[in-house]
N, C-alpha and C positions, 0 to 999 in steps of 0.2 A: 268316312274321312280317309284321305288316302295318307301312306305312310309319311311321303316327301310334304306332305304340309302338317302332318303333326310334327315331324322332325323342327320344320319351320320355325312352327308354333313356338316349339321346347330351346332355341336356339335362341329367339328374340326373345324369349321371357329371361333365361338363361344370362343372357352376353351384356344387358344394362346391369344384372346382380352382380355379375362378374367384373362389368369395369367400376362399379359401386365396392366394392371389397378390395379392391385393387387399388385403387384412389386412397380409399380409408386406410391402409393398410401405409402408403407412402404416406400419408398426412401424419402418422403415428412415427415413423422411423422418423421422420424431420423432426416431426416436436420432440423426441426424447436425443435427438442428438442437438438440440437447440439446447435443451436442459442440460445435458454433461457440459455443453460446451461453456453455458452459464455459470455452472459448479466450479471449472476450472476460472473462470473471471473471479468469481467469488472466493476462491480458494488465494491467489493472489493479493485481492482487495485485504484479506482479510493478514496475510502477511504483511502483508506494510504497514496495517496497522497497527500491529504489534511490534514491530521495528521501528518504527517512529519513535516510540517512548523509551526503547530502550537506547536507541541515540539522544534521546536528551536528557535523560537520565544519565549516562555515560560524561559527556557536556557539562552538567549540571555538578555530578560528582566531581567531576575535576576541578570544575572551577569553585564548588564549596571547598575544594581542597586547598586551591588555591589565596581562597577568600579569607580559609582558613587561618591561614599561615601570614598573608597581610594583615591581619585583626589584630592579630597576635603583636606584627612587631610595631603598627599602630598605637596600640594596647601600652605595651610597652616602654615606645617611645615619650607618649603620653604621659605615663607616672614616672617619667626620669625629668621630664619637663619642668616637676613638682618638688626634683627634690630638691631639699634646700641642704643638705648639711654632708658631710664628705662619705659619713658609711651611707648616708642612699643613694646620694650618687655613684657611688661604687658597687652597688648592691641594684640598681639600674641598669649600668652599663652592662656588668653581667649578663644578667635580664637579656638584655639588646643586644649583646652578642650572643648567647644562645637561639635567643629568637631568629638572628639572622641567617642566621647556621643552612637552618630548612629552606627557606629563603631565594640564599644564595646556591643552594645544590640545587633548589627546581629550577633554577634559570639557568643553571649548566647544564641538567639534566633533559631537560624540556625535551627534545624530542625522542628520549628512549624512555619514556615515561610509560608505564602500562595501560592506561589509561587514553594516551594518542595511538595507540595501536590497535585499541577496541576500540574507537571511533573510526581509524581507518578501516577496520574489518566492517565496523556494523553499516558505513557506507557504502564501501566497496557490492554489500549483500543490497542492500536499498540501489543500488544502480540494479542489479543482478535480478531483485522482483521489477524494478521498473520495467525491466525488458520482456521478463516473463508476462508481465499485467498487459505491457502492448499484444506481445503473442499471441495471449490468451483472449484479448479483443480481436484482434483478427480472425481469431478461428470462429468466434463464436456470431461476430457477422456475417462471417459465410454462412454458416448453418443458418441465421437468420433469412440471410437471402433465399439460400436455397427453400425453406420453409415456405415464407412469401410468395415465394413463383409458384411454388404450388398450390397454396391457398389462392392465389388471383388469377391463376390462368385457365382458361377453361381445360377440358374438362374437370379440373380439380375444383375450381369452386362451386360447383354442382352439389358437390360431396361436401365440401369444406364447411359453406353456411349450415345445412341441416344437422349437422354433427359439432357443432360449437366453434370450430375451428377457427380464429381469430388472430391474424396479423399480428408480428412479434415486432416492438420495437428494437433499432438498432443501438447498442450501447456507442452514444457519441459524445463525445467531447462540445459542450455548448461555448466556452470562451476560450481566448486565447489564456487569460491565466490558469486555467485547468489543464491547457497542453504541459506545464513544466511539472517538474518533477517536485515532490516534496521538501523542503527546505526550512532547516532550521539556522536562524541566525542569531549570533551568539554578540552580546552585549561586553561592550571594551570592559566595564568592570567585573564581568566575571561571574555575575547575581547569574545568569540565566535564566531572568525571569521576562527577558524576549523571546523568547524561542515561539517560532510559529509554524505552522504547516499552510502551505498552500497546498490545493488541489489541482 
């Protein structure tokens, strides 16, 4: 056997193992950069979801603050309603001006209230992951895509089927009401017990 046909030989055995390694080799760097890129979706997802509760919590606390302090002078005006004789009535009225007291400074006070300011912060941050969570979708569709072209284009699916390698779905938005952003709506009386999250 002469040399230049073993060489041959050793080339064609060679050069399919070589673009089979080569192939496998790109199928892996896609999938593990499909996975970070997943990690970072998932890293986001999981911010807002922990931001959500503390925005209605926040909501929640103000307005049992609030709710509070209406109870109170509810409460109040209530057993003066009752009284009947001059020291309750005067021992009411009291009552109903102290009660008022908190009252009237939350309605003056209302917007430097500490509590509208952690809600403007914890929003401001809920806009701030919304952006990141788009980001984070886009990147990780690309890697999606890129993954895909490798798995379906020849010669990578050659490689791709015997080795498991299986088409990644893209993270998509299936309705228009999953396009908006999460939102909590807050009920005129102050209970908070609308608060809802859209997707």
């Amino acid at each position: 056997m002469p040399m230049s046909l073993a060489v041959l030989l050793i080339v064609l055995v060679l050069l399919p193992l070589v673009a089979v390694v080569f192939f496998f080799n790109r199928l892996v760097l896609h999938r593990n950069r499909v996975n970070e890129a997943w990690s970072g979706v998932d890293v986001q997802l999981k911010r807002r979801h922990d931001l959500i509760p503390q925005l209605v919590a926040v909501v929640k606390g103000y307005a049992a603050h609030e709710q509070q302090v209406l109870d109170e002078v509810t409460r109040v005006r209530t057993e003066g309603a009752a009284a009947n004789t001059v020291a309750t009535s005067e021992s009411s009225a009291q009552h109903l001006s102290q009660s008022l007291r908190p009252l009237l400074a939350l309605a003056e006070a209302y917007p430097e209230l500490k509590a509208n300011q952690t809600f403007g912060d914890l929003h401001t941050q809920l806009v701030a992951v919304e952006d990141a969570l788009q980001m984070s979708r886009r990147y990780y569709n690309g890697t999606v895509r890129d993954f895909n072209n490798v798995v379906e284009m020849f010669p990578g699916n050659l490689v791709a089927g015997p080795f498991g390698f299986q088409v990644r779905p893209f993270f998509e938005i299936e309705t228009a009401t999953e396009r908006l952003a999460p939102q909590v709506a807050l009920s005129e009386s102050g209970a908070g017990n609308n608060s809802s999250e859209q997707r």
